[in-house]
N, CA and C of each residue as an Amber inpcrd file, in Angstrom:
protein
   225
   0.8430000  -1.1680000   0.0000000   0.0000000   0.0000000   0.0000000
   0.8960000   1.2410000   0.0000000   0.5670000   2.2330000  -0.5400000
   1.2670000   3.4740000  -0.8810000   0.9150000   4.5050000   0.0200000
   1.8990000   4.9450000   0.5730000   1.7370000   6.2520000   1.9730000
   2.2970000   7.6850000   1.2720000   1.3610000   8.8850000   1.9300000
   1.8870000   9.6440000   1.1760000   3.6380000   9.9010000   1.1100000
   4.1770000   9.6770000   2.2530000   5.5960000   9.4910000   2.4080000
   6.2300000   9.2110000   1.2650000   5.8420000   8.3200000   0.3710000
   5.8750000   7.6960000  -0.9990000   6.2320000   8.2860000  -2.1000000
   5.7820000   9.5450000  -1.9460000   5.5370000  10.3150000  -2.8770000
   6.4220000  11.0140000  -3.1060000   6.5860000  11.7180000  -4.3860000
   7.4070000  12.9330000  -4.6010000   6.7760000  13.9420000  -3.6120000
   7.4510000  14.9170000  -2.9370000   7.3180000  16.1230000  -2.1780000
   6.2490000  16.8370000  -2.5910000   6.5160000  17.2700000  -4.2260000
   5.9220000  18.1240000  -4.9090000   4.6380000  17.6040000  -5.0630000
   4.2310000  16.5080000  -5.0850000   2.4740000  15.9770000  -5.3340000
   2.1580000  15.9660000  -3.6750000   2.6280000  16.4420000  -2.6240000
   1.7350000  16.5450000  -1.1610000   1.4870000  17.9730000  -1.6200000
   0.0000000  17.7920000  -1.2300000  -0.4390000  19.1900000  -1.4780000
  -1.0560000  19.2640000   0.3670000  -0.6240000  20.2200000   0.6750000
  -1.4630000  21.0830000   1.8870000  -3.3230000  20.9910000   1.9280000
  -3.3090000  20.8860000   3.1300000  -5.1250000  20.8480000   3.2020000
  -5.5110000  22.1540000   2.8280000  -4.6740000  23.2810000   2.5800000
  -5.0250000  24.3130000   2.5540000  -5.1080000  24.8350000   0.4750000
  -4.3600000  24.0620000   0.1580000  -3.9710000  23.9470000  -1.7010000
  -4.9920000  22.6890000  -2.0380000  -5.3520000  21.3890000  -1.4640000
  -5.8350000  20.8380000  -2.3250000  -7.2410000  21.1270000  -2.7390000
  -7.5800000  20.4980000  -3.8290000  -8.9510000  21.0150000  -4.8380000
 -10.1950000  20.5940000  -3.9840000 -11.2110000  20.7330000  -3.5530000
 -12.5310000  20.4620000  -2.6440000 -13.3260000  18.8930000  -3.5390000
 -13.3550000  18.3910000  -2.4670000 -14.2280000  17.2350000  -2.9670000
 -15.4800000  18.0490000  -3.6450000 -15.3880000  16.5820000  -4.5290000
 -17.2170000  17.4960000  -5.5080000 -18.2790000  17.8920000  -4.8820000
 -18.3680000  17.3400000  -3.6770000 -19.3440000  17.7990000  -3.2030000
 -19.4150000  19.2510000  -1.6340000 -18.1740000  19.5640000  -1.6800000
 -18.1140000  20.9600000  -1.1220000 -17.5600000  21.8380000  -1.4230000
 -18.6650000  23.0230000  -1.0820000 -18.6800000  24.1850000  -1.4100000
 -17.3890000  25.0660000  -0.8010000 -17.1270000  25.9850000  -1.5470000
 -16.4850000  26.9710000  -1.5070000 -16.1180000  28.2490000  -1.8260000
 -16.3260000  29.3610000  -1.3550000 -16.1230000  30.4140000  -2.0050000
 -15.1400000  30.5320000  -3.5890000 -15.4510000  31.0360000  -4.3970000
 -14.8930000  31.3060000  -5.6920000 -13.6750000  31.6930000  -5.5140000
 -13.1710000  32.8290000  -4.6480000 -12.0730000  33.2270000  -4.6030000
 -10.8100000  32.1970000  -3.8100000 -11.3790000  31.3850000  -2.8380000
 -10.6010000  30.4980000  -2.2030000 -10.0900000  29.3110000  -3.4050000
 -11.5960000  28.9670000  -3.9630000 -11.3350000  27.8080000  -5.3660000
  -9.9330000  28.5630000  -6.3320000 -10.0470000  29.6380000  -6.6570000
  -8.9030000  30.5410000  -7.6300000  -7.8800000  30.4650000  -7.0000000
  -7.3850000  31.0870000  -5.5950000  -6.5520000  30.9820000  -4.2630000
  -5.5760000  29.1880000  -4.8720000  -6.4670000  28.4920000  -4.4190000
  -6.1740000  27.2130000  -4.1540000  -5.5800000  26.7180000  -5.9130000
  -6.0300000  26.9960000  -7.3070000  -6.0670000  26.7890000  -8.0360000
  -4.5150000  27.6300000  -8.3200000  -4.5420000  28.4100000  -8.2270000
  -2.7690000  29.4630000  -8.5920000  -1.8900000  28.7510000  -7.8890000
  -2.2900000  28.3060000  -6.6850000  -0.8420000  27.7530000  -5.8850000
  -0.6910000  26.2880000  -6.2300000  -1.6460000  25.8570000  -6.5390000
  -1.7590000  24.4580000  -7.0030000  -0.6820000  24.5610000  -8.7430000
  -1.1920000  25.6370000  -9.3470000  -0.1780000  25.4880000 -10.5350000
   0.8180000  25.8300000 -10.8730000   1.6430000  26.5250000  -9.2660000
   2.7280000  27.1040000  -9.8340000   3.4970000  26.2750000  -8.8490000
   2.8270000  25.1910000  -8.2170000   3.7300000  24.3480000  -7.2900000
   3.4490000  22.7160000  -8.7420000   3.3380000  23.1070000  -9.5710000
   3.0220000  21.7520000 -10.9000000   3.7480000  22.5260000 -11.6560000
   4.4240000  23.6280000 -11.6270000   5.4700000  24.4230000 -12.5990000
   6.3900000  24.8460000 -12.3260000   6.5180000  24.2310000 -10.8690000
   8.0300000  24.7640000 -10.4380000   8.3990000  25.7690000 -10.0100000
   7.2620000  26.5800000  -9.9450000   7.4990000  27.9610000  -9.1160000
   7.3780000  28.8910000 -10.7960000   7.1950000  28.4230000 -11.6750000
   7.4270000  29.0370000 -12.9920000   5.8380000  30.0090000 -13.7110000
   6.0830000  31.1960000 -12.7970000   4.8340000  32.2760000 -13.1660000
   4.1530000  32.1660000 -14.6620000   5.3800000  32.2120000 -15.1660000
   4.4770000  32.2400000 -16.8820000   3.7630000  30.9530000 -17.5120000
   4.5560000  29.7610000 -16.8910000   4.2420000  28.7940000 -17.2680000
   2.9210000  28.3000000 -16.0460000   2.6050000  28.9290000 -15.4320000
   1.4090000  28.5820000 -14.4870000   0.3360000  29.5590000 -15.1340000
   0.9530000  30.5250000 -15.2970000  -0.5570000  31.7420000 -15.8070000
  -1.1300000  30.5080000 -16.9970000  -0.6770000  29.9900000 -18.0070000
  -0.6800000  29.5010000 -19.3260000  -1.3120000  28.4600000 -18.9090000
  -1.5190000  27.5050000 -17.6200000  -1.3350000  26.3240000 -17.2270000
  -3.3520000  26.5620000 -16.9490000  -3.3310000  27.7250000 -16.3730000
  -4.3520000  28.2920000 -15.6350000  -5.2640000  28.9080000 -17.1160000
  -5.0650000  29.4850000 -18.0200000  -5.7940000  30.4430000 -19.4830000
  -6.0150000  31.8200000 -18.6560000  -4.3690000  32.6010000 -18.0920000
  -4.9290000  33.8910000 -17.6090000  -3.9240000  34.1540000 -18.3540000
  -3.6060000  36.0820000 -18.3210000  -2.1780000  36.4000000 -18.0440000
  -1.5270000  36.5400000 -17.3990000  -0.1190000  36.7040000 -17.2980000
   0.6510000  36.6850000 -16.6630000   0.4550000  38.0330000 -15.4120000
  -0.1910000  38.9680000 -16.2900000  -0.2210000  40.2270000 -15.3560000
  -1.4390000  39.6860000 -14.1430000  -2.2260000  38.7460000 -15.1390000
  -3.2900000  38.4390000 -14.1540000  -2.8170000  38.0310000 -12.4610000
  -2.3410000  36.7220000 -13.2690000  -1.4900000  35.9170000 -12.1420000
  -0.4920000  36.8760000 -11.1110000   0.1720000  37.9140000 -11.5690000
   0.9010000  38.5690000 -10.9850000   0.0360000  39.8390000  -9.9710000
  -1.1100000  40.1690000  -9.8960000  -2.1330000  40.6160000  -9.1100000
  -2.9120000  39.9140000  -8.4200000  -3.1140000  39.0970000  -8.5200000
  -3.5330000  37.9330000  -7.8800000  -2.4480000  37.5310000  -7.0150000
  -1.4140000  36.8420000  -6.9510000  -0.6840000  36.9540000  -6.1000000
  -0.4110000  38.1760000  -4.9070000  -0.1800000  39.0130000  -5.4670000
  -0.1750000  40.2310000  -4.6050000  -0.9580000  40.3810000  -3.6600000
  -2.2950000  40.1720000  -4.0710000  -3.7930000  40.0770000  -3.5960000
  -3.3530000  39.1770000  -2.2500000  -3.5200000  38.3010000  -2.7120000
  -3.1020000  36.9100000  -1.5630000  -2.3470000  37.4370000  -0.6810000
  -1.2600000  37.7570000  -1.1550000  -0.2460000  38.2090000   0.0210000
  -0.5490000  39.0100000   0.8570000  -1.0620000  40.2500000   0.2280000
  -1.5450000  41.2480000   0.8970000  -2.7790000  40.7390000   2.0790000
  -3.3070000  39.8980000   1.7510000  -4.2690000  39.4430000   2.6420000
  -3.7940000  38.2900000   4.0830000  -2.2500000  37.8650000   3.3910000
  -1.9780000  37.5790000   4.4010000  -1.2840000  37.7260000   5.5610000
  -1.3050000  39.2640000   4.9680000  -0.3830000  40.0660000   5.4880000
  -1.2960000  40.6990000   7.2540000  -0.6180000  40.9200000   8.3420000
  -1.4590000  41.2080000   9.1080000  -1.7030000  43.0400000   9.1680000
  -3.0460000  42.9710000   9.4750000  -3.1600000  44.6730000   9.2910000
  -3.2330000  45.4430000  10.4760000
């Protein structure tokens, strides 16, 4: 039987990155949230090649990030 231990590093995704079972809900922006970090940790950290991965632009992706940060930033 296969443990996640098993795995390459890069396929453990965080409870906080992985995608919601089909059957729960989630705010839109958390689904997007979860969806950017999910593709730039499947690209290596590689912005352009995640925007592309995702059908945004790059500028997109690059405000969006910001966004995030900024939010996790304490105020």
């Amino acid at each position: 039987m296969l443990q996640l231990a098993d795995l390459p590093s890069n396929l453990h995704a965080s409870s906080s990155d992985r995608l919601p079972a089909s059957d729960e809900l989630l705010p839109l922006e958390e689904l997007e949230r979860r969806a950017i970090f999910r593709a730039l940790r499947e690209t290596g950290g590689d912005k352009l090649a995640a925007a592309r991965l995702l059908g945004i632009g790059k500028t997109t992706l690059y405000r969006k990030l910001k966004q995030y940060e900024a939010e996790r930033q304490p105020a």
